[in-house]
C-alpha positions as CSV (number, residue, x, y, z in Angstrom):
1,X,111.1,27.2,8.6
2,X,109.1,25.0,10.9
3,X,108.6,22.0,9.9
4,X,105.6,20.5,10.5
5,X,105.1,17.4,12.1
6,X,104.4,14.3,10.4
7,X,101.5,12.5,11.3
8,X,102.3,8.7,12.2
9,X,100.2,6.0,10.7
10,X,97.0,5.3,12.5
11,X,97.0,1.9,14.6
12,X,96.7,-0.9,12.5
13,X,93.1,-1.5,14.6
14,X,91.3,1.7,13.7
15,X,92.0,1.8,10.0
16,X,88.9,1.9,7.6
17,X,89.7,-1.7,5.8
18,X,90.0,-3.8,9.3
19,X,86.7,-1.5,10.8
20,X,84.9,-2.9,7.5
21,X,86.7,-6.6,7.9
22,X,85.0,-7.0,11.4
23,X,82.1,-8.7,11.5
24,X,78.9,-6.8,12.4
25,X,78.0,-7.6,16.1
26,X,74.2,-7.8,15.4
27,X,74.4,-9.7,12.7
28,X,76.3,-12.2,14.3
29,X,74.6,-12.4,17.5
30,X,71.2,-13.2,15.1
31,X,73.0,-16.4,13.3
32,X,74.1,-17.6,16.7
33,X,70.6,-16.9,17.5
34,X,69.4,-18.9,14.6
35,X,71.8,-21.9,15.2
36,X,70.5,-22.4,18.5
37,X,66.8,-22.4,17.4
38,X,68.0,-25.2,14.7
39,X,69.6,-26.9,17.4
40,X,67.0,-26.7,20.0
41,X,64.6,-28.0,16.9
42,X,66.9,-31.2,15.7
43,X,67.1,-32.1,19.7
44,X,63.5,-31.5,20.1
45,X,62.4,-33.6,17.0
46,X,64.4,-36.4,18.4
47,X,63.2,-36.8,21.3
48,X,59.8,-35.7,20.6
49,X,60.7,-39.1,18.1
50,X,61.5,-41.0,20.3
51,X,58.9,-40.3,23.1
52,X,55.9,-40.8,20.4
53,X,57.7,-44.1,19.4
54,X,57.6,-45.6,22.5
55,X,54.1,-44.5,23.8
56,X,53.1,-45.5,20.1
57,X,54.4,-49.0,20.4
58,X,53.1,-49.1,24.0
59,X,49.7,-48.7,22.3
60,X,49.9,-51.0,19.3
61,X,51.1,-54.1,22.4
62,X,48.5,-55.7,24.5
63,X,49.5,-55.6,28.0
64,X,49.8,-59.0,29.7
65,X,47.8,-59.8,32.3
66,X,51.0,-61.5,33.9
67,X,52.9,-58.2,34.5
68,X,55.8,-59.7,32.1
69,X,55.9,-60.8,28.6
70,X,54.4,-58.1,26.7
71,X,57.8,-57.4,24.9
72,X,57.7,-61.5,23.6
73,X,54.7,-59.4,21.2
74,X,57.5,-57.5,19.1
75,X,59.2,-61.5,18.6
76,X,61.4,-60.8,21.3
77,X,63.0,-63.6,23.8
78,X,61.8,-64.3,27.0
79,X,63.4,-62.7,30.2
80,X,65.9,-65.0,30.4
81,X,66.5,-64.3,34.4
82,X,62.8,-65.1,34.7
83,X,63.1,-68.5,33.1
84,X,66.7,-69.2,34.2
85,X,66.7,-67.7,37.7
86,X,62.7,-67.9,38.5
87,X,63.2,-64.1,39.4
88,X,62.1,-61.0,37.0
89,X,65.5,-58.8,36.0
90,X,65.4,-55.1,36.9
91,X,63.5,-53.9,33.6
92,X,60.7,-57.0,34.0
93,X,57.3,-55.1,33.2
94,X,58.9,-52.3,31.8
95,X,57.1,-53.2,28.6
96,X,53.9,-54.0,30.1
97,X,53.4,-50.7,32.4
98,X,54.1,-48.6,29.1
99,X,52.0,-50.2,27.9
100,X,48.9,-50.0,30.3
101,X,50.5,-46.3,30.4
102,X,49.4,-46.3,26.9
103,X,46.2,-47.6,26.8
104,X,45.4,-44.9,29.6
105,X,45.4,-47.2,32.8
106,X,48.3,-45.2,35.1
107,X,47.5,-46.9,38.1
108,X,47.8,-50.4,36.6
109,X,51.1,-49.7,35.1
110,X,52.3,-48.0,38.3
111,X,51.0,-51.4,39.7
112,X,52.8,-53.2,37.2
113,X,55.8,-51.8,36.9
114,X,57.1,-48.4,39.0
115,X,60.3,-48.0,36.6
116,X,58.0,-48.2,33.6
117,X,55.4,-46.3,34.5
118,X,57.9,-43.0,35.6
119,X,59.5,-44.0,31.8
120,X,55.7,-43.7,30.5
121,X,55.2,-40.8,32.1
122,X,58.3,-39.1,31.3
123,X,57.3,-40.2,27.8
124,X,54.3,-38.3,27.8
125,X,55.6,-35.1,29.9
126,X,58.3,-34.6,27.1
127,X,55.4,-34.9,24.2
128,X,53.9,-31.4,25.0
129,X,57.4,-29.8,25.7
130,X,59.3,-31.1,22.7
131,X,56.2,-29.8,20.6
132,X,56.5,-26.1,22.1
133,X,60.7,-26.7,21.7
134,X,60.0,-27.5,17.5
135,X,57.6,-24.6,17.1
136,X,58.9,-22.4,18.7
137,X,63.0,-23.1,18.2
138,X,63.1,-22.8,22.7
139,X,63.3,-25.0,25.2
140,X,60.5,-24.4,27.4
141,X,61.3,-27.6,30.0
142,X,63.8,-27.6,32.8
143,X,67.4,-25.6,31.8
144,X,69.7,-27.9,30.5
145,X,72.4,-25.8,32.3
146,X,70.5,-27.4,36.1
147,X,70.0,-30.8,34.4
148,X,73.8,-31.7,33.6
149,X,74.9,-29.7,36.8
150,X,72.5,-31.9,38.9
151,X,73.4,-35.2,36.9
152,X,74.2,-37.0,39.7
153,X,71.0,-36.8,41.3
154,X,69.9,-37.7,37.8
155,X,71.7,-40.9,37.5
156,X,71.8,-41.9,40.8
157,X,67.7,-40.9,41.4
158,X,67.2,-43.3,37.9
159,X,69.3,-46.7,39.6
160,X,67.3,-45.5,43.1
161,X,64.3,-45.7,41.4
162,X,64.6,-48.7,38.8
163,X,66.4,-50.6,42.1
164,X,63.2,-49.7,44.5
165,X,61.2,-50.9,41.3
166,X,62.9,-54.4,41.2
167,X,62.3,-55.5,44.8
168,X,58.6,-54.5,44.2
169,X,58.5,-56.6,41.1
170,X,60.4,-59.7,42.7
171,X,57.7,-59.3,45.9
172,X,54.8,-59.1,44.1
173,X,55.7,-61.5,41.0
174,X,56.9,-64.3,44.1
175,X,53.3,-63.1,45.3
176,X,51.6,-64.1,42.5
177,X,50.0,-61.0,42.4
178,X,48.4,-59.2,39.2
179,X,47.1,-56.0,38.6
C-alpha cells in the first residue's frame, strides 16, 4: 500500500479565522477618510474662530486718528516703549490698521500700519477658505505639506515683514504724520 501523503497545515496567514480577523481595506481607508474630514473641520473652525474674532473686534474699536492707541479701547496699557522710549515698538498700530482694515479702509490701515494690515488681510483671506474647509471637511487653501516645508520663508518673510513695518512706523510717527 501507498500511503498517501499528508497534507501539512496551511500557513498560519491564509487560514479562514486570521482572513476574517483582518480588517477590511475599504472600510478602513473610509474612517481614515472620515478622521481627516473631522480634523480638517476642528482646524478649520479654529481658525475660522479666530480670524472672525479679530476682524470682529477690529470692528467693534474705533481706529485712532494717531496711528497708536486703539488697543488702550479694550482697557489695555499704553505702549510702554512709546511712553518710555518716545519710539512705537514693532506691533505699534497693529490694532489700529485692523481696525481701519475692519471698517473697510485698506489703504489707511496699510498706511497705518503694514504688519497689521497683511494680519487684516490674512484675517479676511482665511474667512472664505476656513468656511469651504468646515463645509466641506477639505482644505481648499495652500497644501499644508508646502507650508511647513517652506517654513522658513514663512517665519523669516513674517520678522522681514513686521521689521520693514517698524522703521516705517518709527519714520512716520517721528514725522508726525497721520493717515
Amino acid at each position: 500500500m501507498s500511503e498517501l501523503p499528508v497534507p501539512s497545515p496551511a500557513p498560519a496567514a491564509l487560514t479562514p479565522a486570521l482572513v476574517e480577523a483582518t480588517p477590511n481595506e475599504a472600510l478602513d481607508s473610509a474612517v481614515l477618510a472620515a478622521q481627516e474630514r473631522f480634523t480638517v473641520r476642528v482646524w478649520c473652525t479654529f481658525i475660522f474662530v479666530l480670524s472672525v474674532s479679530m476682524l470682529g473686534m477690529g470692528l467693534y474699536l474705533t481706529p485712532s486718528a494717531d496711528g497708536v492707541g486703539t488697543h488702550q479701547e479694550l482697557h489695555l496699557p499704553p505702549c510702554g516703549w512709546l511712553s518710555t522710549l518716545g519710539f512705537p515698538c514693532p506691533t505699534c498700530g497693529c490694532t489700529t490698521a485692523v481696525s481701519y482694515f475692519s471698517h473697510g479702509h485698506p489703504i489707511r490701515s496699510f498706511l497705518t500700519q503694514p504688519f497689521g494690515f497683511v494680519v487684516g488681510l490674512l484675517g479676511a483671506v482665511l474667512l472664505p477658505l476656513t468656511l469651504m474647509g468646515i463645509g466641506t471637511g477639505r482644505w481648499i487653501g495652500p497644501s499644508m505639506f508646502w507650508l511647513g516645508w517652506h517654513w522658513r520663508y514663512w517665519v523669516f518673510g513674517t520678522v522681514g515683514i513686521l521689521a520693514l513695518a517698524w522703521v516705517y512706523k518709527i519714520i512716520i510717527y517721528r514725522q508726525h504724520l497721520t493717515f
